[in-house]
C-alpha positions as CSV (number, residue, x, y, z in Angstrom):
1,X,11.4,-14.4,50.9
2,X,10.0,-17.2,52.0
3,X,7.3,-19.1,49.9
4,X,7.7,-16.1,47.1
5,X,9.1,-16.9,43.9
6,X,11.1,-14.5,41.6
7,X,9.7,-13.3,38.3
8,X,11.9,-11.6,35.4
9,X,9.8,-8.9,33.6
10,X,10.8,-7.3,29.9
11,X,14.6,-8.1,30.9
12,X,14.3,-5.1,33.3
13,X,12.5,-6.0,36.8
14,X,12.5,-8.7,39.3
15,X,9.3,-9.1,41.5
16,X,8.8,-11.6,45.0
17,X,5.1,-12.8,43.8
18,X,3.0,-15.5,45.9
19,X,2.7,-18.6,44.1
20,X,-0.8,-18.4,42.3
21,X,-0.6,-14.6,40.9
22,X,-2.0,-14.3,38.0
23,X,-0.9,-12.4,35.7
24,X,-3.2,-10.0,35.7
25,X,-2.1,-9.2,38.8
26,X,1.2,-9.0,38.6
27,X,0.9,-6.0,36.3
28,X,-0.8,-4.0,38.6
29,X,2.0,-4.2,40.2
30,X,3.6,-2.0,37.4
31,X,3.9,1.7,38.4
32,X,5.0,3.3,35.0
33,X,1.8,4.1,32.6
34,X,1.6,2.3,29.3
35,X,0.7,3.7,25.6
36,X,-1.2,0.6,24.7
37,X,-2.9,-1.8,26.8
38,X,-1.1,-4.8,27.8
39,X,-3.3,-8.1,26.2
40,X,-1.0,-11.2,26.9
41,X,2.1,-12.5,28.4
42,X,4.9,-14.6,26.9
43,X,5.8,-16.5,29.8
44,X,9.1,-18.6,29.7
45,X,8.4,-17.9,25.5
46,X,4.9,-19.1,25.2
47,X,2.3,-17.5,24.8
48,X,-0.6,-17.2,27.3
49,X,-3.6,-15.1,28.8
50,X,-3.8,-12.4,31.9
51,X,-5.9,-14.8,33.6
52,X,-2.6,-17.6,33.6
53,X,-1.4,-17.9,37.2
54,X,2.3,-18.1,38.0
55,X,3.4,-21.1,39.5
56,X,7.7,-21.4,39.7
57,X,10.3,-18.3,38.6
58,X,9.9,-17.3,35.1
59,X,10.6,-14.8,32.4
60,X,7.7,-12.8,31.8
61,X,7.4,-10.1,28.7
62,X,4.3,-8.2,28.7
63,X,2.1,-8.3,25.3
64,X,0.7,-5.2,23.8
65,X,-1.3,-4.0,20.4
66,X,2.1,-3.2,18.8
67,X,3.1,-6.7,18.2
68,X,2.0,-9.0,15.9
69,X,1.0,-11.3,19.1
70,X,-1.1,-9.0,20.8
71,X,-2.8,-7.7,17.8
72,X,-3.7,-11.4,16.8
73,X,-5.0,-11.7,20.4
74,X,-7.2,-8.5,19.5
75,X,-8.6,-9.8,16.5
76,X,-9.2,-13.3,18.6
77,X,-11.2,-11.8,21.0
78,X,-13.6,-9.2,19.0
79,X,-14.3,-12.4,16.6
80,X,-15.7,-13.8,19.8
81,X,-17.6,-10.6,20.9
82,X,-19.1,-10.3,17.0
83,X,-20.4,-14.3,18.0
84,X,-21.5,-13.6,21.0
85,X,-23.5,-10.5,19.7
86,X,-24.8,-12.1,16.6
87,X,-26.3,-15.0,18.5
88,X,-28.2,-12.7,20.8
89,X,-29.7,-10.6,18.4
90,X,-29.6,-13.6,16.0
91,X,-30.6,-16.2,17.9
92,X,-30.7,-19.5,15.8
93,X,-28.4,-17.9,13.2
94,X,-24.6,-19.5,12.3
95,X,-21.9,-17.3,11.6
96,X,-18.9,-17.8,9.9
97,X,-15.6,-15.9,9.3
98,X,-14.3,-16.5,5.6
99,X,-11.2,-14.3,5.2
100,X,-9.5,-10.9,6.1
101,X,-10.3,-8.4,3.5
102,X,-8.6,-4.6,4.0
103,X,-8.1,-3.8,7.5
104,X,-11.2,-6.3,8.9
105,X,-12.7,-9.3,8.6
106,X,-15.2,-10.6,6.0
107,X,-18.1,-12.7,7.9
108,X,-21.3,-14.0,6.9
109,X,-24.5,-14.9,8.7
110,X,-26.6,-17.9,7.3
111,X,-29.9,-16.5,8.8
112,X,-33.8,-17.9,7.9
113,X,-34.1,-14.6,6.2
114,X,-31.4,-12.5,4.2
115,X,-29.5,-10.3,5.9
116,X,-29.8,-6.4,6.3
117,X,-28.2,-2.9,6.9
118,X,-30.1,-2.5,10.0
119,X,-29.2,-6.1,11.4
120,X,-25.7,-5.5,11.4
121,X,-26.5,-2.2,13.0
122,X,-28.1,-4.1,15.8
123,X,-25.4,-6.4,16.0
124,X,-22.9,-3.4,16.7
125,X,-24.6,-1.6,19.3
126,X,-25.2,-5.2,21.0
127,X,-21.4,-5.4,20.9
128,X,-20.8,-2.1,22.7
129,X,-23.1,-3.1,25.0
130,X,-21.5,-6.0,26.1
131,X,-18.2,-3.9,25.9
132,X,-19.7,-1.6,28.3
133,X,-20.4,-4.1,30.8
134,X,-16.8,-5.2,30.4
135,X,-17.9,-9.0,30.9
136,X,-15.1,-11.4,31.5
137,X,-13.4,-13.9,29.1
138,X,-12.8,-16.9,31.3
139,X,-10.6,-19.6,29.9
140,X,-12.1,-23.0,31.4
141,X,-10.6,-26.7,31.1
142,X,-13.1,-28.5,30.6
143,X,-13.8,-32.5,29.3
144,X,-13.8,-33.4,25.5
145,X,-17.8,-34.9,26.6
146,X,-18.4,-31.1,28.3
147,X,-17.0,-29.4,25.2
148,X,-19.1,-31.5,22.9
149,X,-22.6,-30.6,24.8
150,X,-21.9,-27.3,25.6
151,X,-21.0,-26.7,21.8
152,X,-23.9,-28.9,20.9
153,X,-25.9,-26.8,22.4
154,X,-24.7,-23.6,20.8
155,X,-25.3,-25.1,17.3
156,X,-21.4,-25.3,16.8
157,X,-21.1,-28.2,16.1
158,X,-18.0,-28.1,13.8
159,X,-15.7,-27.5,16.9
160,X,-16.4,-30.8,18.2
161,X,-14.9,-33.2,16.0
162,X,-12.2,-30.6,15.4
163,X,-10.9,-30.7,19.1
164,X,-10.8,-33.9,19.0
165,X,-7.3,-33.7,17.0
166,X,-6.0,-31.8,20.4
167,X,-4.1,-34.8,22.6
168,X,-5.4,-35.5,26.1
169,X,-9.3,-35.8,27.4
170,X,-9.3,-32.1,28.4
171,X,-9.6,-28.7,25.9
172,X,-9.7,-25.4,26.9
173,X,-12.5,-23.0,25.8
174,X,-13.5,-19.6,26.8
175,X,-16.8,-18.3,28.3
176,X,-18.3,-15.2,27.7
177,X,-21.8,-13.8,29.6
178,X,-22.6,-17.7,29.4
179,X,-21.2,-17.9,25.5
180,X,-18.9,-20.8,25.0
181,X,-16.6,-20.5,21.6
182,X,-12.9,-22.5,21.1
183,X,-9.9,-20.0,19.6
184,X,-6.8,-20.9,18.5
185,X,-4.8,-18.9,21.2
186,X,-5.4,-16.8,24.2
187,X,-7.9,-14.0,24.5
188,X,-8.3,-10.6,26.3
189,X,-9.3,-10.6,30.2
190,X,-12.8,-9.1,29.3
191,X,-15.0,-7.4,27.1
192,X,-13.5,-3.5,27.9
193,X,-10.1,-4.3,26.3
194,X,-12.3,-4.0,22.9
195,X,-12.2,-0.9,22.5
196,X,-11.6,-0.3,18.7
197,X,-14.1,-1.4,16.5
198,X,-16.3,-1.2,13.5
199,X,-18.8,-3.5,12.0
200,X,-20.0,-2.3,8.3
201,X,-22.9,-4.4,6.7
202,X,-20.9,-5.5,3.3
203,X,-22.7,-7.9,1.0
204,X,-24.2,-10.8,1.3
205,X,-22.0,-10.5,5.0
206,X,-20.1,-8.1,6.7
207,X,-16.8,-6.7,7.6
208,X,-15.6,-6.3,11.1
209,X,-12.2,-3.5,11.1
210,X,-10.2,-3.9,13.3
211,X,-7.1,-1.3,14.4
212,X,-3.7,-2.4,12.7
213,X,-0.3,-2.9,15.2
214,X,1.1,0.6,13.7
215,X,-1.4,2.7,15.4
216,X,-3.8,0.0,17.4
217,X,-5.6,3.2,18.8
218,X,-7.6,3.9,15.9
219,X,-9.1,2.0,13.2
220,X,-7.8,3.0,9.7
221,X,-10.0,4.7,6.9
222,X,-11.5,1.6,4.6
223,X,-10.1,0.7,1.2
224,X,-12.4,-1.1,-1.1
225,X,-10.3,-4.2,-2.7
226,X,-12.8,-5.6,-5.3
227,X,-10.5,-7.4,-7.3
228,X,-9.3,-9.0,-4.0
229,X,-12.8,-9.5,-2.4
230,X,-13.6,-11.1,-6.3
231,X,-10.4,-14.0,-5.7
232,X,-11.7,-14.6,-1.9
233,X,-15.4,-15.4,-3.3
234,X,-13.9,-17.3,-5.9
235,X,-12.2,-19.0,-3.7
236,X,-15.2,-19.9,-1.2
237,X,-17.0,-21.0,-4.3
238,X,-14.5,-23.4,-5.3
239,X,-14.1,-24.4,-2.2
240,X,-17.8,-25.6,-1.9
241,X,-17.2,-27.6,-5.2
242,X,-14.6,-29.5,-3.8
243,X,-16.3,-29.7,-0.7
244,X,-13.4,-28.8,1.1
245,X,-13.8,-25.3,3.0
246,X,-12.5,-26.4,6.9
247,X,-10.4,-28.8,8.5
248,X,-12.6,-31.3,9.4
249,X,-13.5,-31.7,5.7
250,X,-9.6,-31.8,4.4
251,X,-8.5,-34.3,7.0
252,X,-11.9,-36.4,5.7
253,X,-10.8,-36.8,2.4
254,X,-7.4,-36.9,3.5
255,X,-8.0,-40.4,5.8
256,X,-10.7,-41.7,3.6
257,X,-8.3,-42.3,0.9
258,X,-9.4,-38.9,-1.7
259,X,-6.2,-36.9,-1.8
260,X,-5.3,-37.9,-5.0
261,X,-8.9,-37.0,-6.6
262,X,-8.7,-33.7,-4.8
263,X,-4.9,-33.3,-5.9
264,X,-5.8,-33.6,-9.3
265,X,-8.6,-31.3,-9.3
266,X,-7.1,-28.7,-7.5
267,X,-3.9,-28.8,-9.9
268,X,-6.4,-28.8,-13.1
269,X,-7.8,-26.0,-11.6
270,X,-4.9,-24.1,-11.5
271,X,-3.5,-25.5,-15.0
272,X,-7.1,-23.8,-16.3
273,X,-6.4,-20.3,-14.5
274,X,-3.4,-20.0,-16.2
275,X,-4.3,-21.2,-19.3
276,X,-7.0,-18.0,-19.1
277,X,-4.5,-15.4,-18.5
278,X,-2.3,-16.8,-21.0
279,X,-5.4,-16.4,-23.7
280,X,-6.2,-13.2,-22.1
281,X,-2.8,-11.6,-22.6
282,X,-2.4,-13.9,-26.8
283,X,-5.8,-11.7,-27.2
284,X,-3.9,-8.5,-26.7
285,X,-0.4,-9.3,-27.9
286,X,-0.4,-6.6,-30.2
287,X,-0.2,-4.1,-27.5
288,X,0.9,-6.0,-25.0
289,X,4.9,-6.4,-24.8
290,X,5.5,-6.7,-21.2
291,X,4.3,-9.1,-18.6
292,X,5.0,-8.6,-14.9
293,X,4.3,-10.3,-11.8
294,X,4.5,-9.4,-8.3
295,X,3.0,-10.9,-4.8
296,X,4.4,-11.6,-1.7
297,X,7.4,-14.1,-0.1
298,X,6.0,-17.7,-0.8
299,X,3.3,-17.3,-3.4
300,X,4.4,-19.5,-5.9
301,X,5.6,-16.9,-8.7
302,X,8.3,-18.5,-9.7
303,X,6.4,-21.6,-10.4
304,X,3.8,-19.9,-11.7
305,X,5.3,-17.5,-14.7
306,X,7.2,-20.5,-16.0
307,X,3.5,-22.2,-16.3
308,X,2.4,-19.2,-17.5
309,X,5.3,-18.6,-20.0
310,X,4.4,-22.8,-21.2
311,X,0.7,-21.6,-21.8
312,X,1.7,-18.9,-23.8
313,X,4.1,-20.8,-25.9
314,X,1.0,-23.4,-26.9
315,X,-0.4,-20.0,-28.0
316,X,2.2,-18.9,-30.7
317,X,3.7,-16.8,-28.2
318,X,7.4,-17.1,-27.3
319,X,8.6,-15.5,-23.5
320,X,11.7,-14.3,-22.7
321,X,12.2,-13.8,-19.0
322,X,14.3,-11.0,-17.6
323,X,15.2,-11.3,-14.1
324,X,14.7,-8.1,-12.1
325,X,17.4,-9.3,-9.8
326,X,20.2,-8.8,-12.2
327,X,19.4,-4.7,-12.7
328,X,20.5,-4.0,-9.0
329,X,22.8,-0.9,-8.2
330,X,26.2,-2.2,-7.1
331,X,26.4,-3.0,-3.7
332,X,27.6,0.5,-2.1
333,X,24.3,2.9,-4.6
334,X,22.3,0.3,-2.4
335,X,20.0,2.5,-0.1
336,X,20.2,1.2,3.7
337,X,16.8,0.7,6.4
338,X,16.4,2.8,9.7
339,X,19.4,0.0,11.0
340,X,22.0,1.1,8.4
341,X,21.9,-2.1,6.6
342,X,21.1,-2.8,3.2
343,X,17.7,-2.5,1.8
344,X,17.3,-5.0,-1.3
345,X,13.4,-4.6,-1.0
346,X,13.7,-0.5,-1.4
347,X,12.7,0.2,-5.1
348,X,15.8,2.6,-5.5
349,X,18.2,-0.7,-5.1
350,X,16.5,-1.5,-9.0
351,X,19.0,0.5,-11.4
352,X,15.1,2.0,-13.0
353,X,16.8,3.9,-15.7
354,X,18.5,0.8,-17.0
355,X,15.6,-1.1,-16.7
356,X,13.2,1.1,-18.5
357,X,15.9,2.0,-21.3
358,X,16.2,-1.9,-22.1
359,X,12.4,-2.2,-22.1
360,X,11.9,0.3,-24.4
361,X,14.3,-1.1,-27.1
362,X,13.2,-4.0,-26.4
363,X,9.5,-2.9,-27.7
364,X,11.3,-1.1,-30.4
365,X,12.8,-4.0,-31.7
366,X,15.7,-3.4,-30.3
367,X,19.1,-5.4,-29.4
368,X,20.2,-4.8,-25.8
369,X,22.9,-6.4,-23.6
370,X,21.5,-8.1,-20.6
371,X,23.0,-7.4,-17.4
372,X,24.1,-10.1,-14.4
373,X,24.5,-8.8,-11.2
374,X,27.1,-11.2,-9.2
375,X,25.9,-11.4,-5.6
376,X,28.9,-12.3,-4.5
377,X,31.2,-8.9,-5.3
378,X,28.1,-6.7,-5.1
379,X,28.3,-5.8,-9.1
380,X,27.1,-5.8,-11.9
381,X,28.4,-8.1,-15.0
382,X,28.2,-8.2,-18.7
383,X,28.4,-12.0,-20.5
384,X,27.3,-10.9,-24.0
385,X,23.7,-12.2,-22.8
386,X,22.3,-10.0,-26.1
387,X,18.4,-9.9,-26.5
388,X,15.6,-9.1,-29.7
389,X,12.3,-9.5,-29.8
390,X,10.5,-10.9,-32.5
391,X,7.1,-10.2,-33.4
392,X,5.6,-13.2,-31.3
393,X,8.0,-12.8,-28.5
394,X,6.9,-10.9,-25.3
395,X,9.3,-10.1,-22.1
396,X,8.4,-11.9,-18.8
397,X,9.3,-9.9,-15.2
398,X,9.2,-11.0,-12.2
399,X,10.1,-9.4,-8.9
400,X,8.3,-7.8,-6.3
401,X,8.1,-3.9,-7.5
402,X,6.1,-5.3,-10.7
403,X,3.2,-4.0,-9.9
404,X,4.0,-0.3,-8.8
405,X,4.4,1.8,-12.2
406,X,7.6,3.8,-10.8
407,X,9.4,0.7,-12.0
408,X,8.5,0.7,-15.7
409,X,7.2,4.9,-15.4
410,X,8.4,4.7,-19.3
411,X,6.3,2.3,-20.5
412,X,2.7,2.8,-21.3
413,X,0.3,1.6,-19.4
414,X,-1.7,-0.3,-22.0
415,X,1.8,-1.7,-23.9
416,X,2.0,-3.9,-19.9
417,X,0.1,-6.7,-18.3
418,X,0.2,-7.0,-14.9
419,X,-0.2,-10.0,-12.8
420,X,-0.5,-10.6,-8.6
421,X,-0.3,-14.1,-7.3
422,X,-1.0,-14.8,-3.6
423,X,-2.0,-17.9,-1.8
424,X,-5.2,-16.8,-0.8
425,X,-6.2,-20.2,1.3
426,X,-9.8,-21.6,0.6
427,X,-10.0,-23.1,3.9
428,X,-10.2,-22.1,7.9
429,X,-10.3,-24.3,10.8
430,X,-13.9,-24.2,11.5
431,X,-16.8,-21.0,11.3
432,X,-14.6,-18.7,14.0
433,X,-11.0,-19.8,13.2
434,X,-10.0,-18.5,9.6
435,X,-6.1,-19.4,8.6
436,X,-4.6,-16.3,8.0
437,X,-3.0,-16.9,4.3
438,X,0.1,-15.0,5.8
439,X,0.5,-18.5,7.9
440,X,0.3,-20.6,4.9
441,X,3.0,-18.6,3.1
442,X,5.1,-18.9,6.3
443,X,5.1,-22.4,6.5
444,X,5.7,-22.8,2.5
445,X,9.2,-20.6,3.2
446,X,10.0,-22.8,6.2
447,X,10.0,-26.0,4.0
448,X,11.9,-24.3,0.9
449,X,14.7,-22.3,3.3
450,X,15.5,-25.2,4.6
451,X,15.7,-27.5,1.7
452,X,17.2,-24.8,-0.8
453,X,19.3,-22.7,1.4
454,X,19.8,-24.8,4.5
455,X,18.2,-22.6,7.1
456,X,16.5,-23.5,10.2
457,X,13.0,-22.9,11.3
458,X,14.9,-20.8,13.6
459,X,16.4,-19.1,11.0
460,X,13.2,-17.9,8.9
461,X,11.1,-17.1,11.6
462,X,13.5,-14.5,12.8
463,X,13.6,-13.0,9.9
464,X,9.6,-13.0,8.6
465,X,8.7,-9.9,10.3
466,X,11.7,-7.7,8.1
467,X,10.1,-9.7,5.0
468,X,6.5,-8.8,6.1
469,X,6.9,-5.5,6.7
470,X,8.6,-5.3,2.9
471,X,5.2,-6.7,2.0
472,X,3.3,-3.9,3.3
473,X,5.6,-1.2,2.4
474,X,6.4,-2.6,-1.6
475,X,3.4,-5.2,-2.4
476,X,-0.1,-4.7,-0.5
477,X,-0.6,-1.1,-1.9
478,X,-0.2,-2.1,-5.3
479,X,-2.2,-5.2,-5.6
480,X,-5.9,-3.3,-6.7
481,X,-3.9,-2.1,-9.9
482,X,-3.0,-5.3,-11.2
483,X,-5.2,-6.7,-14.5
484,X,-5.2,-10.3,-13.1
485,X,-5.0,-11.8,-9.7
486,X,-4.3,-15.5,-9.3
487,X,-4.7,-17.4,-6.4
488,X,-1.9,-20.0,-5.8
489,X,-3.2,-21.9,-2.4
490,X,-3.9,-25.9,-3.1
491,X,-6.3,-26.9,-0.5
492,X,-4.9,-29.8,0.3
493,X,-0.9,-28.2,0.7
494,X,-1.4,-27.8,4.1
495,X,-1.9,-31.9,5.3
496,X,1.3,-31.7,2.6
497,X,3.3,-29.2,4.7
498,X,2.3,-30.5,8.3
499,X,4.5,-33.6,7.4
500,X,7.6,-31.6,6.6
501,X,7.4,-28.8,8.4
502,X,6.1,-30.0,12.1
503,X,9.6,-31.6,12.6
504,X,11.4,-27.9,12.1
505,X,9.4,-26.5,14.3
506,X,10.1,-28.8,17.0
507,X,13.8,-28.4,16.9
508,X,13.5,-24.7,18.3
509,X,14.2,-25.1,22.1
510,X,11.9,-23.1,24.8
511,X,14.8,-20.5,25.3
512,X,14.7,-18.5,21.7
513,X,12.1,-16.2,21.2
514,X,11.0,-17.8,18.0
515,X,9.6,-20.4,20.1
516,X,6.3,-18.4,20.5
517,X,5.4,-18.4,17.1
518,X,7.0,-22.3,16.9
519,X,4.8,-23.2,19.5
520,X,1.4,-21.1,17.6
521,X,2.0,-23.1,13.8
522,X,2.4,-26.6,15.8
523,X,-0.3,-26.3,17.5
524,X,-1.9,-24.9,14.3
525,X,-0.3,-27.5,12.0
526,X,-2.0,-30.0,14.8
527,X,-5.4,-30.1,13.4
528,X,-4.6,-31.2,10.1
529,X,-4.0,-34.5,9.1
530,X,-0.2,-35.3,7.1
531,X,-0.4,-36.4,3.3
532,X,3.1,-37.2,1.7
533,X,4.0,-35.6,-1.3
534,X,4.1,-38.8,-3.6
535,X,1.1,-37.8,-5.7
536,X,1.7,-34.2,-5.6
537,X,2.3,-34.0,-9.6
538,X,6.0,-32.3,-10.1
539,X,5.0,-28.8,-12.1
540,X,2.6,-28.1,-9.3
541,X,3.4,-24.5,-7.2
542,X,3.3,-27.1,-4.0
543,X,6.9,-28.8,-5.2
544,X,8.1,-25.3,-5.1
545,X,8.2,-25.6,-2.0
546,X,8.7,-29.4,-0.6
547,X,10.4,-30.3,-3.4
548,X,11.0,-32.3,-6.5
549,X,9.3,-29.6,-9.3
550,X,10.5,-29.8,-12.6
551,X,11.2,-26.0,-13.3
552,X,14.7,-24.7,-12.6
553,X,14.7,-23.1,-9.0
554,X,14.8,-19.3,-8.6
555,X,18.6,-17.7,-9.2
């Protein structure tokens, strides 16, 4: 047809649109009825709004709440909402999103007075008012000088000078009932897409719960995480030390020639954490035999129980680490996923009667035989790698089933330490942007797969939402029972990544799929100014990761 131009939808459909259909409009087009609402589209594999109007043939895939995408575009576009709602009913006030805590968001609201039960109360049923009217969310390109009085204006102010990192005289915003706010991706069409929501007054701030991409129709009960929520403020307060807590402020001290003052403090800061659990556990050694640490892909674990294992020896303590990896069930005992393949991750792959019989004679002053399990054939080995314990000696695990109690069931709980390290990022890109510390960890395994096992951005990308979802199945539900937490983020090892990582990210071409998320951490990675890694000192959890440390690399 003349003057029509072909779109491609979810691999399945081929429309004849006008030049200039939105989106938006080309899914009403659609004629068979969808479980969740559609929020985005990747177009050509990048990532954009409803409102985006469809110039020249395309690939189109339609976004919904099941992926992680759509869910982020979700949690985008209530954050907005919450602002919009705590300025009306706040007016004056400045809000700011510190972290994700359980299922939501953890906010607080710098106010002339302190704030109440009943003003977050207000603030939600302002919020479903606004939902009710479902009020557009218009993306507008507007000039850097518009952008900077219209946020002036609005008291939010932080998002000028951080825009001014985007390239070109233009930035796009979004509008809102005549509330202007910058996001870091696209947002819903309007105000009725929001339709799950809670807002729960949680001291000194709040939490906003959001619906999860397994069941986006309902909002799941809340779990209280205290010890977690006690790391994040921990973290915030550090962070206000430093004076670090955003963008703007790393990229200052970054330019103005105060990495290496920040760099040293952050890493002394770290050296003294560990130092602590290392006199914690000398304090209890006569009970304590076993220390294990778990935490997701990326934290730094591996780096961190050898500076652990260091602290303990300057306490009269000698640790002998046990790799987890070597008590595997040969190759065909290995349980398999929903696809058939092999599930390393599952606990049953751990040969658990093994384990817990060596433990045990191990704490009995026992000699055992150390296993090694030989990746290559699938089975497991025997070197005469023979092991006793002395009386100041204490047994070191690491893996990622440390902290669930199936793993050691024969061991008593108080004869066991356990430990969960997580970067838990002490900075956001300004008051309504946090940086979700799953991003962070992501572009830590970027750098190391490539430098350690030669894979490609590519490569890693495609295979973090198998690792993720081994995360929520193996780690998150264990995390609350561990007797220490430790938070592993550097705040300044994101200008550090930026430099090593931004040029991986390039190299993935418009036609894979990874290219969405390539496209969301460059753009991401774009606000932060690049540091090299000269001064980064060489036992710190960052060369884990970009290289250089000088601790032995994981087997």
């Amino acid at each position: 047809m003349e003057n029509f131009i072909k779109v491609h939808v979810d691999g399945e459909k081929t429309y004849e649109i006008a030049p200039g259909t939105t989106v938006l409009d080309l899914l009403k087009l659609e004629t068979q009825e969808r479980k969740y609402p559609v929020v985005a589209a990747i177009i050509n594999n990048t990532l954009q709004d409803l409102r985006t109007e469809i110039s020249e043939e395309c690939e189109i895939r339609f976004v919904d709440l099941t992926s992680e995408h759509g869910i982020r575009v979700y949690h985008r576009s209530a954050t907005m909402l919450l602002m919009r709602a705590i300025a009306e009913v706040l007016p004056g006030s400045t809000a700011i999103i510190q972290h994700s805590l359980g299922n939501g968001l953890y906010g607080e609201i710098n106010y002339d007075k302190p704030l109440k039960d009943r003003d977050i109360t207000r603030i939600e049923r302002q919020m479903g008012y606004i939902i009710e009217a479902d009020e557009p969310m218009v993306r507008k390109k507007v000039s850097k000088k518009d952008a900077e009085r219209l946020f002036t204006e609005a008291g939010l102010v932080e998002k000028i000078d951080l825009l001014s990192y985007l390239p070109g005289e233009e930035v796009e915003i979004y509008c809102c009932g005549g509330f202007y706010d910058f996001y870091n991706g696209p947002l819903v069409p309007s105000t009725g897409y929001i339709k799950q929501f809670r807002l729960r007054f949680y001291l000194p701030g709040f939490i906003l719960e959001l619906p999860k991409k397994e069941n986006p129709n309902e909002i799941p009960p809340y779990v209280e995480q205290g010890k977690l929520a006690s790391v994040h403020f921990e973290a915030k307060k550090w962070a206000g030390i430093i004076k670090v807590n955003n963008a703007l402020s790393l990229n200052h001290t970054v330019t103005c020639g105060n990495a290496n003052n920040l760099i040293r403090v952050s890493e002394a800061l770290h050296e003294k954490k560990i130092a602590q659990i290392a006199d914690q556990i000398t304090e209890n050694i006569d009970r304590i035999r076993i220390v294990l640490i778990a935490g997701p892909s990326s934290s730094g674990k591996t780096t961190f129980a050898q500076r652990l294992s260091i602290q303990l020896q300057v306490n009269g303590i000698c640790p002998v680490a046990i790799s987890l990896d070597d008590y595997f069930v040969d190759r065909e005992h290995t349980p398999r996923d929903a696809d058939g393949n092999y599930d390393f991750e599952s606990i049953d792959a751990i040969d658990r009667a093994l384990f817990n019989e060596h433990l045990i004679k191990l704490i009995q002053g026992e000699e055992v035989e150390l296993p090694y399990f030989n990746f290559k054939t699938g089975k497991r080995e025997y070197h005469g790698n023979k092991l006793k314990l002395g009386p100041a000696d204490l047994v070191v695990v690491e893996g990622i089933h440390g902290l669930n109690d199936i793993l050691t069931s024969s061991i008593p709980k108080g004869r066991k330490f356990k430990i969960y390290v997580s970067a838990l990022t002490q900075i956001n890109l300004d008051n309504h942007n946090r940086i979700p510390t799953t991003d962070v960890r992501l572009l830590r395994r970027i750098a190391r797969d490539h430098r350690c096992r030669g894979r490609s951005a590519k490569e890693t990308l495609a295979m973090w939402p198998s690792v993720r979802r081994g995360e929520e199945k193996n780690i998150f539900p264990f995390q609350e029972s561990a007797d220490v937490m430790f938070n592993s983020a550097l705040p300044y090892e994101l200008a550090v990544l930026k430099k090593i990582v931004e040029p991986l990210l390039q190299e993935i071409s418009p036609e894979h799929a990874e290219h969405v998320e390539a496209q969301r951490l460059l753009k991401f990675l774009s606000y932060f100014a690049s540091l090299g890694i000269e001064d980064v000192p060489l036992n710190s959890i960052a060369r884990e990761f970009v290289g250089g440390s000088c601790f032995p690399a994981a087997r």
